[in-house]
N, C-alpha and C positions, 0 to 999 in steps of 0.2 A: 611470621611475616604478615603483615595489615593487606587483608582482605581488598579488592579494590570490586565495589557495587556498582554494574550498571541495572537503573531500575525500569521495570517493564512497565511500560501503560499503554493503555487504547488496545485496539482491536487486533488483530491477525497480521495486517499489514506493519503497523505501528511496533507491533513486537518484533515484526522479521526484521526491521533498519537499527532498531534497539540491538538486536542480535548481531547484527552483519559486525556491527559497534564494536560488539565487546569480543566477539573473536578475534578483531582485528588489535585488540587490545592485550590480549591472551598472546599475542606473536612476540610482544616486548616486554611483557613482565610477569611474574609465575603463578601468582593468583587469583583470578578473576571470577568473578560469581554474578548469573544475573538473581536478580532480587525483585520477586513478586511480589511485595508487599503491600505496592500501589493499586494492584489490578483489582477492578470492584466494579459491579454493575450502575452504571450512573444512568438515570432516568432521561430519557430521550433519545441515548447513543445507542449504535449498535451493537459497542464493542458487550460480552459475554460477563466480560471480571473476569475473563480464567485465562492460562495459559493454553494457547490453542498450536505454541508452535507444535508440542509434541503431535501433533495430529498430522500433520504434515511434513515433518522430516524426521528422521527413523534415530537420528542420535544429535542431542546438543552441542554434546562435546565441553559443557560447561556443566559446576555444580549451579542449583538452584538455592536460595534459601528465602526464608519469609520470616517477618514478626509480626503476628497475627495482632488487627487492630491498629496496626501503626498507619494505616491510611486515614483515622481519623485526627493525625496530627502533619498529614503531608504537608502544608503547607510551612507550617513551626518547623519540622526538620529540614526543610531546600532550605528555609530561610537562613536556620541555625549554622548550615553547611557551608552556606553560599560565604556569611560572616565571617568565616571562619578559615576561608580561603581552601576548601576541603572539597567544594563543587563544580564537576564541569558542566558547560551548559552548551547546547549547540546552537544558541540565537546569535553568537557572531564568528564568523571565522576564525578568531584568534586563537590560540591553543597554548596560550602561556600559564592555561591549570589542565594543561591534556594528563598530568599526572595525578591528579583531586583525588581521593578518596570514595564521593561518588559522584557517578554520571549521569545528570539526569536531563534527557531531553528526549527529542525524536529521531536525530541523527540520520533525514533521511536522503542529503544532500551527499555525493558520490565521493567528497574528501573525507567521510566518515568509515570509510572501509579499502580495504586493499583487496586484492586482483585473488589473493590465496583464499581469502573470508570470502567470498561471493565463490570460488572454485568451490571449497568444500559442501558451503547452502547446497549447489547445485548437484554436487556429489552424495549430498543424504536426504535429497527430495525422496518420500516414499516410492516405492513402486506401482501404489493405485495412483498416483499422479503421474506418471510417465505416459498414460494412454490415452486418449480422448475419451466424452460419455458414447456409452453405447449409439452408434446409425450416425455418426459423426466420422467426416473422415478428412480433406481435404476445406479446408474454411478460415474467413478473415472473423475474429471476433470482437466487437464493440462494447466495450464497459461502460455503462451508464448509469450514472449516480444520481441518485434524488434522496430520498428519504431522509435524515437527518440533517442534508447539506442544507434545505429548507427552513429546518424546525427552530431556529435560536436565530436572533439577530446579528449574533457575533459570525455562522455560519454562512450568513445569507453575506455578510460585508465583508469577512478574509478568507473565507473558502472559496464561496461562488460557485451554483452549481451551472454547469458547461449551458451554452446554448446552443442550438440549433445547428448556428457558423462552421463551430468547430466540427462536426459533425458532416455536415456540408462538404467540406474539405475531405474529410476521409474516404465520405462515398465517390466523390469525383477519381480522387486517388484511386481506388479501388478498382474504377471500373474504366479506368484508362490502361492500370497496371498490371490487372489479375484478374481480367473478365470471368475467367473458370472458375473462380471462387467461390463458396457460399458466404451469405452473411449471417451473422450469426453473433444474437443481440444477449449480450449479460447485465442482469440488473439487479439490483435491490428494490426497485420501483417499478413495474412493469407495465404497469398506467403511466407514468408518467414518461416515460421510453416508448413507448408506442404513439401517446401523443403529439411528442416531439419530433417522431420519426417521420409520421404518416405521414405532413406534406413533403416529403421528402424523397420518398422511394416510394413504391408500388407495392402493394399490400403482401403482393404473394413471392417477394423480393427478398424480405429478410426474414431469418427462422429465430422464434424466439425459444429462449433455452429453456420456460416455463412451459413453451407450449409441446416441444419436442419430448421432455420428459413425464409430460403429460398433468399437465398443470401445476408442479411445484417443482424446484430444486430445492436441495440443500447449499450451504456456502461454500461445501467439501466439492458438489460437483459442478457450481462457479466455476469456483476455482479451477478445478480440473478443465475444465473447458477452454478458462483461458491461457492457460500453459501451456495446451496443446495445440492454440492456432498457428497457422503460418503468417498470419500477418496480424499484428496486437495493434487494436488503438486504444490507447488507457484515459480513463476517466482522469479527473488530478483528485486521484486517489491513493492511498497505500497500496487497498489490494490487487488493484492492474499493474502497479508500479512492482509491485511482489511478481506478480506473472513474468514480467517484461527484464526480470531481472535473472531468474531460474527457467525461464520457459525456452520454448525452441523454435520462437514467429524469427523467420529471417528480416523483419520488418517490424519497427516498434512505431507507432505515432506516440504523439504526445504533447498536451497541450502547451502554448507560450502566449502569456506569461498560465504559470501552473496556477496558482492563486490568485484570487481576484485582489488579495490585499498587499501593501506594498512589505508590509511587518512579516508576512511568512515568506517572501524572495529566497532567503538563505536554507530554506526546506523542500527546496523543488529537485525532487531524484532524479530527474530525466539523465540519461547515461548518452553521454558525448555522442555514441552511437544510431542513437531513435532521430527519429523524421519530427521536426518542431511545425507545426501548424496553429494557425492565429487563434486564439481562445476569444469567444464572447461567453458572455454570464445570462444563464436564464432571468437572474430576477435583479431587480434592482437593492443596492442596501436600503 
């Protein structure tokens, strides 16, 4: 029986919707395989080149496979696929190759998986993610993104990193709704979230997750941080969208529109369920 490939790329977050994908894929046909062959460190991104789901959920539940060196002809094989009538792709809704050979996209829009694939995720999230970090107990946590969303002009004009606005909204929310709360800030940027923040709140208002662990996190205890709030506001990002999707905030925000460009609209995860609030863009394209 022909193998059916969905292939992994980008970061942490990027692979968990690629994931959610192909188990949901695995419900209708008998053999599916994700395939790493893509993943590689690309100068300027965040993402690692590795597969990081293992890090954070205790079992796949799919086989893996790679052909080592085939990322330097990624583009010749989508294209060869695509020719060939062999490739799915998740840039329009249509799904009249949902049966292709491979699948290659980001698949992070909520028709990409079913109700059983997102049970299970949640079902083999490890057990060091079940808890919050250490002196953490009760808390709303804010994702805020800068670093890469900045660095490429392609970033700054179909990603958009968030501005101020959005932001703005969350804290009002917050503190009409959940006054008891802590705030409690996650970033990749921490200059540039503090920045942002300052005219905003009161200095000794919001606790940074750099500061609380004593000047660094790792992206293992991010994350953990933000799976374990009770009320998530996500960057328009994969990895808050990863939180928001496994985590246990009885309350998700989430920005609208999710990207600043009109070409990525069909990639915005937000789940039926999350609180939609108005997105501005820090920078101009």
């Amino acid at each position: 029986m022909t193998t059916t490939r969905v292939f992994l790329r980008g970061g942490l977050g990027n692979q968990f919707f690629e994931w959610l994908h192909a188990l949901t894929l695995a419900e209708s046909r008998a053999d599916v395989a994700l395939d790493t062959s893509f993943l590689r460190k690309v100068p300027g991104n965040q993402a690692i080149g590795a597969l990081e789901l293992s890090k954070v959920f205790t079992d796949l539940r799919l086989p893996t496979r790679r052909t080592e060196g085939l990322w330097r002809a990624e583009r010749v094989v989508v294209r060869a696929a695509r020719l060939l009538g062999q490739l799915h792709n998740d840039a329009t809704p249509a799904h009249g190759d949902w049966h292709a050979r491979y699948h290659y996209g980001y698949y992070q829009h909520p028709r990409h998986h079913s109700e059983r694939a997102l049970r299970q995720a949640r079902e083999l999230l490890r057990p060091a993610f079940r808890a919050a970090p250490p002196g953490l107990s009760r808390y709303a946590a804010l994702h805020v993104r800068g670093g890469d969303y900045a660095a490429s002009h392609y970033n700054r004009e179909q990603i958009g990193p968030l501005g101020a606005g959005y932001y703005r909204g969350v804290l009002q929310a917050l503190e009409r709704k959940w006054p008891e709360l802590q705030w409690l800030v996650i970033s990749d940027d921490y200059a540039h979230a503090r920045a942002m923040l300052s005219p905003l709140v009161a200095p000794d208002r919001c606790l940074f997750l750099d500061t609380h662990l004593g000047g660094k996190e790792t992206a293992d205890q991010a994350l953990q941080a933000l799976i374990n709030a009770d009320v998530l506001a996500c960057a328009n990002s994969s990895f808050s969208a990863l939180a928001g999707y496994v985590g246990r905030a009885h309350t998700v925000f989430a920005p609208t529109p999710w990207f600043r460009g009109l070409a990525l609209t069909a990639t915005d995860p937000s789940l039926p369920s999350w609180h939609r609030l108005d997105a501005d863009f820090a920078m101009e394209p």
